[in-house]
C-alpha positions as CSV (number, residue, x, y, z in Angstrom):
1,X,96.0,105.7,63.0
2,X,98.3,104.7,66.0
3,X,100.5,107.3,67.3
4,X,104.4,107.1,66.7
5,X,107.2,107.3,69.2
6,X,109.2,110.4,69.1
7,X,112.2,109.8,69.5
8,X,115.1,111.7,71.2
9,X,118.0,110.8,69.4
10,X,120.2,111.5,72.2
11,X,122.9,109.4,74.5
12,X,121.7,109.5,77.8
13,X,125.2,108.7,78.9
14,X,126.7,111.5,76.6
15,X,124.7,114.5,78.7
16,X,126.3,113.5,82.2
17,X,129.7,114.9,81.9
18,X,128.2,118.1,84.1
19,X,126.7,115.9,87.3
20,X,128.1,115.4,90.4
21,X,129.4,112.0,91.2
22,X,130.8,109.5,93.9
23,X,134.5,110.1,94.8
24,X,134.8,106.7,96.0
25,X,132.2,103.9,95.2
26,X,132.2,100.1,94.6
27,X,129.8,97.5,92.4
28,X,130.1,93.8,93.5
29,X,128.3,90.7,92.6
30,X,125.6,90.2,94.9
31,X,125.3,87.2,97.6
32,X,122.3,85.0,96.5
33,X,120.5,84.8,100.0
34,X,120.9,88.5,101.0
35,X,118.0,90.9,100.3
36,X,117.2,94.2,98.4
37,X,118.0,97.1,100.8
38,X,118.8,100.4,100.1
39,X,120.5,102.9,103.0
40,X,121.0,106.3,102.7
41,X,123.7,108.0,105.1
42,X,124.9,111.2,105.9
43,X,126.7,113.5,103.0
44,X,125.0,112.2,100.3
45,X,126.3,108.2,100.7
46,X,124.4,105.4,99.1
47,X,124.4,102.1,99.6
48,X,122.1,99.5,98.0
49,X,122.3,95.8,98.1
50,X,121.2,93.0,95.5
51,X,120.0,95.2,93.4
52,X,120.0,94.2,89.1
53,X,120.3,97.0,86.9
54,X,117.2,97.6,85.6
55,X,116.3,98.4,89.5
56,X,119.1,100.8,89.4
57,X,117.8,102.7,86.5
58,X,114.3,102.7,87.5
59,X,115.4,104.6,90.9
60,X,118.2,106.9,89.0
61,X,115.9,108.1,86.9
62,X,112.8,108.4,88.4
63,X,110.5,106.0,86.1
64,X,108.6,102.6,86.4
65,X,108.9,99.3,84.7
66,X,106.6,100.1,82.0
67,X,108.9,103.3,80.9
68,X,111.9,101.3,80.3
69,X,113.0,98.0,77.6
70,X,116.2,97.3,75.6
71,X,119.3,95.7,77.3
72,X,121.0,92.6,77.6
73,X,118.6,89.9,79.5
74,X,121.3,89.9,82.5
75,X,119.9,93.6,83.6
76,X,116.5,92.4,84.8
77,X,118.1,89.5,86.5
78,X,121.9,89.6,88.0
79,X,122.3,91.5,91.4
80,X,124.9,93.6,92.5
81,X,125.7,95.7,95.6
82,X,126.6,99.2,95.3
83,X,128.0,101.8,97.8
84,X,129.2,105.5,96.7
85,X,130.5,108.1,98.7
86,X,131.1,111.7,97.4
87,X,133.9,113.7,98.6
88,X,132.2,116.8,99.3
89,X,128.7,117.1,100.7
90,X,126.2,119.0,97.8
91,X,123.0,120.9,99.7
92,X,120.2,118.3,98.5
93,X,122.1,115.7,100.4
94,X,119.9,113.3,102.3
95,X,120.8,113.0,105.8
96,X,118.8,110.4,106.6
97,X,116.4,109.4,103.8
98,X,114.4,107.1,102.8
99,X,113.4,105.3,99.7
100,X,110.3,107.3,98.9
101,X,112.1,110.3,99.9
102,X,114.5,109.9,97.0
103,X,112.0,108.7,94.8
104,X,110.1,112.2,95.2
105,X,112.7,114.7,95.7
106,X,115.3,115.2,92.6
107,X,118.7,115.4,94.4
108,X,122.7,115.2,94.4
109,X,122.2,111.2,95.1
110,X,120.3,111.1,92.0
111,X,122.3,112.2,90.0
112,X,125.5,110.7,91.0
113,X,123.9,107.4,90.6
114,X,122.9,108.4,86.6
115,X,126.5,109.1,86.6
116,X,128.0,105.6,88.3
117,X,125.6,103.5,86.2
118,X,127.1,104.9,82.8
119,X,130.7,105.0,83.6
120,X,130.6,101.2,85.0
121,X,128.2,99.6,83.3
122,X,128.5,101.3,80.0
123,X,124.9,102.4,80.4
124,X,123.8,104.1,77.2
125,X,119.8,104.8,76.7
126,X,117.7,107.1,73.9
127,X,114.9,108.9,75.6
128,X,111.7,108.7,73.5
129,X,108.4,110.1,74.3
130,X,105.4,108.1,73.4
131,X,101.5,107.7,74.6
132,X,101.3,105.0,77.4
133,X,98.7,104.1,79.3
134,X,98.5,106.1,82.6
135,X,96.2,106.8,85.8
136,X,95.1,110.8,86.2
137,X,95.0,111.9,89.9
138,X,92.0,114.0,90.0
139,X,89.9,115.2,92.5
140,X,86.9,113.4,93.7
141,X,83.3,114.5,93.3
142,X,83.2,114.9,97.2
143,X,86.2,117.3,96.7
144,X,89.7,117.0,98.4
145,X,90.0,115.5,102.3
146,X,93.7,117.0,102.6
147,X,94.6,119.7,105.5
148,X,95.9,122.5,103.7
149,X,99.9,123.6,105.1
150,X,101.4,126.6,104.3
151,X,103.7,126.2,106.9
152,X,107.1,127.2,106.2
153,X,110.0,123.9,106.2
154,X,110.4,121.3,104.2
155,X,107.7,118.2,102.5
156,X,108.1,115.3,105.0
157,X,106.5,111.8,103.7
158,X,107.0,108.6,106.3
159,X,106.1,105.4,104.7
160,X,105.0,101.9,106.8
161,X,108.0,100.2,105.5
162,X,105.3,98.1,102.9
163,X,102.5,98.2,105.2
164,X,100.7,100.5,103.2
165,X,100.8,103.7,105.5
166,X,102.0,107.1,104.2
167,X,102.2,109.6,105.9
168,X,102.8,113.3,104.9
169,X,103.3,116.9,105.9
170,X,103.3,120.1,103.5
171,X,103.5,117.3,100.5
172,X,102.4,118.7,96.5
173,X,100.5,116.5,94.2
174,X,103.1,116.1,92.4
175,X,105.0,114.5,95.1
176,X,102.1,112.2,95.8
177,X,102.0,111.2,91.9
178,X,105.7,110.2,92.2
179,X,104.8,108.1,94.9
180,X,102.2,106.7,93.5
181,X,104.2,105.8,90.4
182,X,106.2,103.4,91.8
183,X,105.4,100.2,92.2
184,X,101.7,101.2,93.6
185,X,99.6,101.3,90.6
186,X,101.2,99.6,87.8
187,X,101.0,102.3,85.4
188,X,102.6,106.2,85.3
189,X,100.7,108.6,87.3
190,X,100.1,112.2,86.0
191,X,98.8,115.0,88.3
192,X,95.4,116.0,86.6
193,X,94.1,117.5,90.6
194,X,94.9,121.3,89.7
195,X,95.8,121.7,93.5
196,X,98.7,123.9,93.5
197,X,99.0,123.9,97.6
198,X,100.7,121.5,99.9
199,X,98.8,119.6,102.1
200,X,99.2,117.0,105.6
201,X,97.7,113.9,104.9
202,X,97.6,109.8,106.4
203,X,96.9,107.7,103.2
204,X,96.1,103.6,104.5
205,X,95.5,100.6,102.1
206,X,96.9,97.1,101.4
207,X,99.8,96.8,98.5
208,X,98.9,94.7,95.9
209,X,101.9,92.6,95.3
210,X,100.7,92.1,91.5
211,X,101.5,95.7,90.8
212,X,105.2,95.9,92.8
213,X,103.9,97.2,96.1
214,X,104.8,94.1,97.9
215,X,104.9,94.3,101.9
216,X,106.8,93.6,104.0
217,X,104.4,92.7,106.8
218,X,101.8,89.7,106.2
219,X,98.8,91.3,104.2
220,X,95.2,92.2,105.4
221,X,93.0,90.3,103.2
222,X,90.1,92.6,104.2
223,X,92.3,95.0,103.3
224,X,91.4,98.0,101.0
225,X,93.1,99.2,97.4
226,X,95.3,101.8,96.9
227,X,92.2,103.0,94.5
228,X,90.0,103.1,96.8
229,X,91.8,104.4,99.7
230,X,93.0,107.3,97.7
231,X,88.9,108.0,97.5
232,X,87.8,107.4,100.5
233,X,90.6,109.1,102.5
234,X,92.2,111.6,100.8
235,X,88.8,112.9,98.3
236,X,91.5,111.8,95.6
237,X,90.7,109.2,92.3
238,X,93.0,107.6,89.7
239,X,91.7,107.8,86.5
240,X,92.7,105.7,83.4
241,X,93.7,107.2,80.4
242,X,96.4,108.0,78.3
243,X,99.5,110.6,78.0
244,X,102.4,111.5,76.1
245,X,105.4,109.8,78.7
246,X,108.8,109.5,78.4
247,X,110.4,106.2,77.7
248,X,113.7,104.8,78.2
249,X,115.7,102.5,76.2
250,X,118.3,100.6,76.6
251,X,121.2,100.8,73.9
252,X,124.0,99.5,75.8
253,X,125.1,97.7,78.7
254,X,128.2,95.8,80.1
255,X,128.7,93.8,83.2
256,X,131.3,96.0,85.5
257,X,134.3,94.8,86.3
258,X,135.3,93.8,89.5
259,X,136.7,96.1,92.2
């Protein structure tokens, strides 16, 4: 018997009252030759450039394609450029950070951009929680490769700006499953390792373009998977299977007006 959606019968929108937000920020249609970019500044600014929607709520709330449908056709496919500014620095603020960074670590930014996407675009969602499809990061049979850190300070991950290099210090498997959920794999990725430490680690394979990782830089065709570097380097495999995940959809959505 197939298994039923619970649903959540809750606004996303209507729980937001509470979060920090951008003092001053702006949404404007999107010039067709420029490029998706996002730029994070000091205090907490964001700027992000054509961008659609969907996009948008993928990064604000920390999912990947397959956890989000509903909507208006426009939000998979009309770009916009958005800059926010907040008036008063939150601790959390990125200083300089990157996309990955944001992806991984729940901050201010985060939050302030659940907040801009609901109050100009209308955004309204219901959270359900269903089985999907999803990889397991477990441990190898040759057992972890990762340098154990109990250093004190921060996690640090670098990424080869869509080369396919990551680089981390004192970094969690949970971290790495975030990472590994966007765009890498193609499917939600749930840490099944049972290592509670954090560890400093160089992770090296060719994106698959199929799956969202596109590069940047032309692609190795003797390159390696993500799959199989995750095995090879890091004692690390991604194994499919299937989970209770949330799932986001879209109940409402307008085009913002212009400012």
């Amino acid at each position: 018997m197939p298994l039923k959606p619970i649903t959540a019968m809750i606004l996303i929108a209507a729980t937001l009252a509470a979060q920090p937000s951008f003092e001053v920020a702006s949404i404007k249609p999107s010039d067709a030759d420029s490029q998706l970019k996002i730029d994070f500044a000091a205090g907490g600014r964001l700027i992000v450039t054509h961008a659609t929607l969907r996009f948008l709520i993928k990064i604000a709330y920390d999912i990947s394609d397959d956890q989000l449908s509903g909507g208006p056709g426009w939000i998979g496919s009309t770009r916009f450029d958005v800059q926010g500014k907040p008036a008063i620095p939150t601790p959390g603020d990125p200083q300089t950070m990157t996309k990955d960074q944001l992806l991984m670590f729940h901050g201010p930014t985060r939050l302030r951009l659940q907040k801009l996407l609901a109050d100009r675009f209308q955004l309204e969602m219901r959270k359900e929680s269903k089985a999907m499809p999803v990889f397991g990061l477990v441990v190898a049979k040759s057992g972890p490769k990762m340098k154990p850190d109990s250093s004190p300070g921060d996690a640090e991950l670098k990424t080869g700006n869509g080369r396919g290099v990551l680089t981390a210090t004192r970094v969690g498997m949970p971290a790495l499953a975030g990472f590994l959920n966007e765009g890498q794999t193609g499917r939600p990725v749930v840490d099944m390792t049972g290592l509670t430490g954090k560890f400093d680690f160089r992770l090296e394979w060719t994106p698959d373009a199929s799956l969202g990782g596109a590069p940047a830089a032309p692609v190795d065709p003797g390159g390696i998977s993500i799959f199989t570097a995750l095995q090879q380097q890091l004692g690390l495999r991604l194994d499919p299977s299937t989970a209770p995940s949330e799932y986001f959809v879209v109940t409402r959505a307008e085009l913002p007006s212009a400012n």
